[in-house]
C-alpha positions in Angstrom: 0.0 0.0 0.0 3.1 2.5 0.7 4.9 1.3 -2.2 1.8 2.1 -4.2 1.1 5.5 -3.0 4.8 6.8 -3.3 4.0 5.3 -7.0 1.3 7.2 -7.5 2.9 10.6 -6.0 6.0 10.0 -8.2 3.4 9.7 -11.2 1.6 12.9 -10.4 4.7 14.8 -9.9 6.3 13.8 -13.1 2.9 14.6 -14.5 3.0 18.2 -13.6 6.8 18.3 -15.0 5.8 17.4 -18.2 3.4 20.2 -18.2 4.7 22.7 -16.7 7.4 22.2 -19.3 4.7 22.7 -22.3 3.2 25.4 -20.6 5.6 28.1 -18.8 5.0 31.4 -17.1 4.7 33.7 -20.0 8.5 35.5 -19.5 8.4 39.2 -17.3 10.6 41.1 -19.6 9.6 40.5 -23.2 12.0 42.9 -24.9 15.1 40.3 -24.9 15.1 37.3 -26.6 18.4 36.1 -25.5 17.5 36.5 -21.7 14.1 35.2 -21.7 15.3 32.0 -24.3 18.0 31.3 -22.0 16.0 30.5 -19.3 13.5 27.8 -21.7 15.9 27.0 -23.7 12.9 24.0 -24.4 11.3 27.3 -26.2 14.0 27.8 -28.2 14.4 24.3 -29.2 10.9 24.6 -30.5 11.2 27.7 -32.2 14.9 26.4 -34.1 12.8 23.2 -35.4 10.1 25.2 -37.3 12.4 27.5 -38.5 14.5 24.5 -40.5 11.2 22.9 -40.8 9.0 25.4 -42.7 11.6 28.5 -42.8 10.1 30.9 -40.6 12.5 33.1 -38.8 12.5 32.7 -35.2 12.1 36.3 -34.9 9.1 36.2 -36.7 7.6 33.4 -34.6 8.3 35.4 -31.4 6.7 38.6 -32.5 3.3 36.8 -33.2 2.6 34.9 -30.0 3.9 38.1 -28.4 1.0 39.7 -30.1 -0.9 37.4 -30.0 -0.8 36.0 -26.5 1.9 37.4 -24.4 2.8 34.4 -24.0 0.0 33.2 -22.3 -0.2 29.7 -22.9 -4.3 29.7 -22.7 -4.8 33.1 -24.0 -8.3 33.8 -25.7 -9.8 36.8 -26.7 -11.1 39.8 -24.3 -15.1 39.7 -23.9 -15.1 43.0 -23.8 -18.2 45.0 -22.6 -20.2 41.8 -24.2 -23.2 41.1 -21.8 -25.9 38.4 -21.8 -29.2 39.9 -20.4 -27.2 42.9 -18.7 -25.3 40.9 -16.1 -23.2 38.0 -17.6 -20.1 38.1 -19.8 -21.0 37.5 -23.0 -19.7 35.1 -26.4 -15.6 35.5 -26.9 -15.7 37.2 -30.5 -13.4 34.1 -31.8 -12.4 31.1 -31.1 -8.7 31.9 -30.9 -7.3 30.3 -27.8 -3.2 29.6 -27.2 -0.1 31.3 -27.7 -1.0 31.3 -31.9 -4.4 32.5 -30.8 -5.1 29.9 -33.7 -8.7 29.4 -34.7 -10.8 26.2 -34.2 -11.1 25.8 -38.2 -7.9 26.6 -39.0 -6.2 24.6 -35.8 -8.0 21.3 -37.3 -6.5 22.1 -40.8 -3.1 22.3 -39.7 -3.6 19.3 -37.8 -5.6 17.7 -41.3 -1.9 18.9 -43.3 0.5 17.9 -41.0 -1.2 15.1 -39.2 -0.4 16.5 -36.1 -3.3 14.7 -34.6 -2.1 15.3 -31.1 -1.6 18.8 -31.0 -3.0 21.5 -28.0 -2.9 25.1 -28.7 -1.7 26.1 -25.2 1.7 23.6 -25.9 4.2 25.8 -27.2 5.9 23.0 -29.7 2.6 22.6 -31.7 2.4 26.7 -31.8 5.5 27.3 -33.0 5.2 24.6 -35.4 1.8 25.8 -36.6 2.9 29.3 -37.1 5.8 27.9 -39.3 3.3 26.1 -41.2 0.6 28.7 -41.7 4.0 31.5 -42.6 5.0 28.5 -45.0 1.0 28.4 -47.0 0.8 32.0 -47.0 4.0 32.8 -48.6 3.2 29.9 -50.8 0.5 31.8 -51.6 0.6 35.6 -51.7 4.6 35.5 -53.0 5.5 37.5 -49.1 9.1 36.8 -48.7 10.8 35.0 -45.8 11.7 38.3 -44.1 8.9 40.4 -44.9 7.5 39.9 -41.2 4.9 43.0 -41.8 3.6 41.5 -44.7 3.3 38.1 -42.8 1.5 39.5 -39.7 -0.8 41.2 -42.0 -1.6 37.5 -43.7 -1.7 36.0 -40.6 -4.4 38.1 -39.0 -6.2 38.4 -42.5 -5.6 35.4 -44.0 -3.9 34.8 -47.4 -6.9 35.3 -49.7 -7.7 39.0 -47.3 -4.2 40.1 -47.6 -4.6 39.5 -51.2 -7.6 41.5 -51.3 -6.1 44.0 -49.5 -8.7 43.3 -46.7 -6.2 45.1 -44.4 -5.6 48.2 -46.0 -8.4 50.7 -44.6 -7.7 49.3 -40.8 -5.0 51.7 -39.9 -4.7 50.1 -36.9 -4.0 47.0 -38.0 -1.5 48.2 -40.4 0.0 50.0 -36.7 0.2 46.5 -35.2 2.0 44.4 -38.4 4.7 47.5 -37.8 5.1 46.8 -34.6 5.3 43.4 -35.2 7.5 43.9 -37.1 9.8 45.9 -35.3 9.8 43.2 -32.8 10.3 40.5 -35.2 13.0 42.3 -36.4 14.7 43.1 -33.1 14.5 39.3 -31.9 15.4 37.8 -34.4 18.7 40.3 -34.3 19.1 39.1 -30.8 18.9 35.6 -31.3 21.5 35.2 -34.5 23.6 37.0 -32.0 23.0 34.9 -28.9 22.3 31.4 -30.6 25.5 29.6 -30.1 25.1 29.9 -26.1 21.1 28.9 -26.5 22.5 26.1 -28.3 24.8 25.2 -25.6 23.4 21.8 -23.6 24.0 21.3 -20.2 26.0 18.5 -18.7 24.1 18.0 -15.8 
């Protein structure tokens, strides 16, 4: 009976390991990549593997779900003053919900592509590697180059067949956010190609 409840204790704390490794504290001080990587370097491992994977910049990856999400692992989008009746909050506008802030429909299609079956919005492996994927279509197909993070964001929020349209160009300040984005896609992924060979460094112990 002891030796099963020590059993069962070891199970649950290895348990909530494992998830608090696919799910950490969204970082304090979001301006440097280099300090905040460094200490999830599990993040940064994520973020490398999408970039060889589908070739979006790690930058670029960083500066969405830092718009997107903060970092918040189980983000989804502000009620607002919605009300039912007066008195309780009312629908979400979306159904965007993790770091990507993905949608339900478009979630299911990158697991329907990639056959990703498994994958959970608030784990930061399938994020990373959904935002690589969905950078990778919409370059396919609007022609937005690797680097052109502005462009990308725009897609991103819009959609390649909006962007196309040029959904995006009477929202001013949507146009204020994909600059800003890219600013901090821009700045990151600066950091990062400066700092990579210590983030790349593995522990002995």
């Amino acid at each position: 009976m002891i030796f099963m409840k020590r059993l069962t204790l070891s199970l649950a704390l290895t348990l909530s390991l494992f998830v608090s490794a696919c799910a950490s504290a969204p970082p304090k001080q979001q301006e440097n990549a280099c300090k905040f990587l460094k200490e999830n370097k599990a993040w940064y491992r994520a973020l490398r593997s999408s970039a060889k994977k589908w070739g979006a910049p790690i930058g670029l990856q960083l500066a969405i779900i830092r718009q997107e999400s903060s970092f918040e692992h189980k983000a989804k989008p502000d009620r607002g003053k919605r009300r039912m009746l007066g008195l309780l909050p009312g629908k979400r506008p979306s159904s965007a919900y993790g770091y990507a802030q993905a949608l339900d429909g478009t979630w299911n299609e990158y697991k329907k592509a990639t056959g990703n079956n498994g994958a959970e919005r608030y784990d930061f492996d399938d994020a990373t590697d959904f935002i690589g994927w969905y950078v990778a279509q919409t370059g396919k197909r609007t022609g937005i180059s690797q680097y052109n993070y502005r462009g990308h964001y725009l897609a991103y929020h819009e959609g390649a067949g909006g962007y196309l349209r040029g959904s995006w160009k009477n929202k001013n300040w949507l146009i204020n956010t994909a600059n800003r984005v890219h600013s901090n896609a821009d700045r990151y992924e600066t950091q990062v190609q400066g700092c990579k060979k210590k983030l790349q460094r593995r522990w002995l112990f």
